[in-house]
N, C-alpha and C positions, 0 to 999 in steps of 0.2 A: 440509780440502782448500782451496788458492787458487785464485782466477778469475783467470784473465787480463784483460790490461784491453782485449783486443779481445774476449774471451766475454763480458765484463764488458755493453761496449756496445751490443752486439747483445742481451742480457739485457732492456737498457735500452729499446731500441727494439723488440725485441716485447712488453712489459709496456704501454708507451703504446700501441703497434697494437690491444693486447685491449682496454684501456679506452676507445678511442675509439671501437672496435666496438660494445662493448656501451652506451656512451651514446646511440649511433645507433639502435641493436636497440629498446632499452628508451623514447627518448624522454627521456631524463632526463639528467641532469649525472653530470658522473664519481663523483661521492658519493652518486649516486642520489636526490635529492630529485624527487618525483613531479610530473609536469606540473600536477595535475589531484587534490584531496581532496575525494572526498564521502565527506558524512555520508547513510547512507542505513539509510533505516525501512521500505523495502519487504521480501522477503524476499529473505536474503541467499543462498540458491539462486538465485536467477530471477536476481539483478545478477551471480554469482559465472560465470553462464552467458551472458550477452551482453556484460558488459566485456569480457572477451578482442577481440571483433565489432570493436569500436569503435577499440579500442585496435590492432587490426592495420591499420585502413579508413585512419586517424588518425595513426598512427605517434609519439602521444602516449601517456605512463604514467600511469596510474589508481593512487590510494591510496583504496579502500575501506574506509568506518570501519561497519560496519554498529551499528543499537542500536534501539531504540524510538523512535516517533514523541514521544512528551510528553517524553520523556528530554531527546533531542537538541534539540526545539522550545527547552526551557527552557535547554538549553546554552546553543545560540546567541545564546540573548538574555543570558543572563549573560557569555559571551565576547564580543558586542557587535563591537564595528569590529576585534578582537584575533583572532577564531574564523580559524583555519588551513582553514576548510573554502569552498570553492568554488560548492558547489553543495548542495543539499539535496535529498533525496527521503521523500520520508512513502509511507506505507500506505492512511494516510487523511488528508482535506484539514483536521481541525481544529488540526492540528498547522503546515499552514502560515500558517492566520491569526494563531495568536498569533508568529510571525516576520514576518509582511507587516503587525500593528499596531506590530509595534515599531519598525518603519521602515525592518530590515535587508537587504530585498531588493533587486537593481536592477530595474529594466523589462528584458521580456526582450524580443528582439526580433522583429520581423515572421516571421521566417525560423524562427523557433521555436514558434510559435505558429500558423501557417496553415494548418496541418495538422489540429489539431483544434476542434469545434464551438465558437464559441462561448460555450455556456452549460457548460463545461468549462474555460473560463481567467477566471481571477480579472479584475476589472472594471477594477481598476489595473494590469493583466498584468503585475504583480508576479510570478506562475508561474501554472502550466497543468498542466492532468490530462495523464495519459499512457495510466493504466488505470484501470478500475472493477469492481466486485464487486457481484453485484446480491445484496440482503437475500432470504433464503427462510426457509420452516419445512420442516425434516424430520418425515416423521413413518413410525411403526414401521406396516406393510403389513398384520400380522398382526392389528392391534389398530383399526386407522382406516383408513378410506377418504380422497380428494379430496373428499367431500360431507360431512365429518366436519369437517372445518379450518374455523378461523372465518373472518369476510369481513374484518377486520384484526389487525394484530400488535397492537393495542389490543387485544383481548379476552381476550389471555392471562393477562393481569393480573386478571381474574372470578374469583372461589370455584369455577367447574366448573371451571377449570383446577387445581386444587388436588393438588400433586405431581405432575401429569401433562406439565410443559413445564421444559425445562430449556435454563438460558442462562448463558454465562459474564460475568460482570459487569467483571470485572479488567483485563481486556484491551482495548485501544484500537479491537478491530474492535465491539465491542456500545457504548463509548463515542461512535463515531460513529452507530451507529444510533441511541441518543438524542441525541445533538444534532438529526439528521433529524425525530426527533417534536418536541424543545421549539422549534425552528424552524418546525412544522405545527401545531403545536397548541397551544403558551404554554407556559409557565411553570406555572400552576398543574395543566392538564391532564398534561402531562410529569411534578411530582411523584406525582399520584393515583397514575396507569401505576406508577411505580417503585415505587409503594408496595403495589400489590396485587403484582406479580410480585415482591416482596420476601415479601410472606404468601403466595403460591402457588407461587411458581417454586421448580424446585430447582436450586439454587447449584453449578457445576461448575469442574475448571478451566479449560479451555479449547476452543474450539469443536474440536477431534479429539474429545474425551469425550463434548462435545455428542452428535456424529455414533452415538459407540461408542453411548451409554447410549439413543439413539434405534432403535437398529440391535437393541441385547439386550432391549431389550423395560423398559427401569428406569422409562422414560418413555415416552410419547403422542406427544410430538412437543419441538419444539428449536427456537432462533434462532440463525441461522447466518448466512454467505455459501454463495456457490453452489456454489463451487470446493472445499468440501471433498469432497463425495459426488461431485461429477464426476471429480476425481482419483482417489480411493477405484474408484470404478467402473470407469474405465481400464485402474489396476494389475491388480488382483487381484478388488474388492467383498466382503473380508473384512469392512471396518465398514461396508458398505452396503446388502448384499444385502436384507436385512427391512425398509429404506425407502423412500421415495419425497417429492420433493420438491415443494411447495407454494410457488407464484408467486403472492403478494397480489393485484400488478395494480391495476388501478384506480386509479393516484392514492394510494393510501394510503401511510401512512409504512412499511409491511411492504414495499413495492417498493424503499426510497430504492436508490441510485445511491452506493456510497463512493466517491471518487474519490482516487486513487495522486494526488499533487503532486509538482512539481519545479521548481525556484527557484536562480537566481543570486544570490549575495551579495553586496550591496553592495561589500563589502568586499574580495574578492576580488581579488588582485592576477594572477590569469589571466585577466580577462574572456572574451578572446578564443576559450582553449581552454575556457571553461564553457558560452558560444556555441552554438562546435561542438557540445558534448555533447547538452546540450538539444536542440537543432535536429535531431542525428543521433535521437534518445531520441523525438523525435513523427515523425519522417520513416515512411517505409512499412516501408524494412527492420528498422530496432528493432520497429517496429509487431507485422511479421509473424513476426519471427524470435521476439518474445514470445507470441505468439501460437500458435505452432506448439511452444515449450517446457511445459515440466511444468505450469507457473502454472493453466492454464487460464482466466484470468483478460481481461476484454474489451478489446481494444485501442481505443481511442478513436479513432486515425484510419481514416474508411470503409473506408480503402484496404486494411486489415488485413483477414485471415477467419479466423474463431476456427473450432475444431474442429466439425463440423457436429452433433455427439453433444450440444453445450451449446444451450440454449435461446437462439434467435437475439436479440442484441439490441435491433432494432425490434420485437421482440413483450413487451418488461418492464414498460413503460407505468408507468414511476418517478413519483414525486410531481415538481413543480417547485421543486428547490429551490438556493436560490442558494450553490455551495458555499463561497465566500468567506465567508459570513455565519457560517456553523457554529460555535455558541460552546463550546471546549473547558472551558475552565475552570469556565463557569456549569453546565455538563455535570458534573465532579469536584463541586461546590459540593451538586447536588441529590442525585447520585446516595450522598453522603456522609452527604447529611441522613436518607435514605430507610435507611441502615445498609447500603448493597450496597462501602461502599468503605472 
């Protein structure tokens, strides 16, 4: 069948009406190149659930790259001034040091950072926390009491723990807790720890198994974050109901503080909209809007209020520790020596 060449034109001029719409809609170019690429190490639920927020506030398009924190850390350093990504997000903060030594962040600015404490953005505001996860021990209700749990996540690592505690090693959330101890306690202290929880602890995959194998009675007790049995308890407390959770407190490295990072790239040839994001990302409404999702995880600015069922913030009494300093690598280096990696 032939078009006329007056359907023909009109063809013509509603085909560019759609694409100029949906450039406008989406924020993007008519071939759709994304305003905005991060690389992000948080979980890709919690960002898969507030990008849209941001992206409608905005009227900018988001390209989501989710992966791991060491992963991507080391990407970007090997993509260097090349990396297509915008903006970085970690899990945990030792993943943005080795990106803010290698020089590739830019300063982020005022507007991005006034929002939360302080001792939560890096010293050269190269990036800044967004969210934290406080360190616990689970432990089985039927088997131990609160007067039962030692006075630090040191002590796990002793022969009476023996089979009785179990931790995932593999995974970038128990690599941030020790960097937290070889930060508090050295180097030689840090391998001791790894070396007894190496002869005593039992090796699992990942903190959910933690929780399970806590919860069926396999194990005494687990090192975790907070947010798993808080979620768990939420839903349903299928893998929670037989535990209970243990706050170290005091100062000790069993309290540390992970803190979630987020960093502009040097590189970036969006500054502007990386900016925005950040800035939106510590503002109140990211704050709360994270706050009030699945995560349960703590929002750094005051101005947020995490679910009242979670242990309030000002009551976790973390160690001090400066999360810029956190050394990932020397962290891989010990925990390799010790056979956990």
């Amino acid at each position: 069948m032939t078009t006329s060449p007056r359907r023909a034109a009109r063809l013509s001029v509603t085909l560019a009406a759609t694409l100029l719409t949906a450039s406008t809609l989406t924020g993007c170019g008519v071939f759709g190149s994304p305003d905005l690429v991060i690389y992000n190490a948080q979980h890709a639920e919690l960002l898969d659930e507030i990008i849209p927020l941001f992206e409608e506030e905005s009227g900018l398009d988001v390209e989501l790259r989710s992966g791991k924190d060491l992963e991507f850390a080391n990407q970007i350093v090997e993509e260097g001034e090349d990396s297509p990504a915008d903006v970085f997000l970690t899990e945990n903060s030792p993943a943005m040091s080795i990106v803010d030594n290698a020089g590739l962040f830019a300063e982020l600015p005022e507007s991005a950072t006034a929002s939360i404490p302080e001792q939560y953005v890096a010293a050269d505001r190269a990036w800044t926390g967004f969210l934290a996860r406080s360190t616990v021990a689970m432990y089985n209700t039927d088997s131990m009491t609160e007067a039962d749990m030692p006075g630090s996540i040191l002590d796990f690592a002793l022969p009476e723990w023996k089979g009785r505690v179990a931790f995932s090693p593999t995974g970038a959330d128990f690599q941030a807790i020790v960097s937290a101890v070889l930060e508090l306690e050295g180097e030689e202290a840090t391998a001791a720890w790894l070396q007894g929880l190496k002869d005593n602890g039992v090796i699992v995959q990942n903190n959910l198994v933690v929780m399970q194998s806590v919860d069926s009675g396999e194990v005494d007790a687990g090192i975790a974050y907070h947010y798993y049995w808080y979620r768990d308890r939420e839903e349903n407390g299928t893998d929670s109901d037989s535990s209970a959770l243990h706050f170290f407190g005091n100062q000790d490295p069993g309290a540390f503080l992970s803190i979630s990072g987020a960093g502009i790239l040097a590189s970036s040839e969006h500054q502007a909209a990386a900016e925005e994001f950040v800035t939106w990302l510590t503002g109140t409404e990211a704050q709360q809007a994270m706050a009030e999702s699945y995560a349960l995880e703590y929002p750094l600015n005051p101005d947020a209020t995490l679910n009242p069922d979670v242990k309030p913030f000002d009551e976790l009494e973390p160690p001090e520790v400066d999360v810029a300093s956190l050394n990932g690598p020397q962290v891989t280096d010990l925990m390799t020596a010790a056979g956990l990696l």
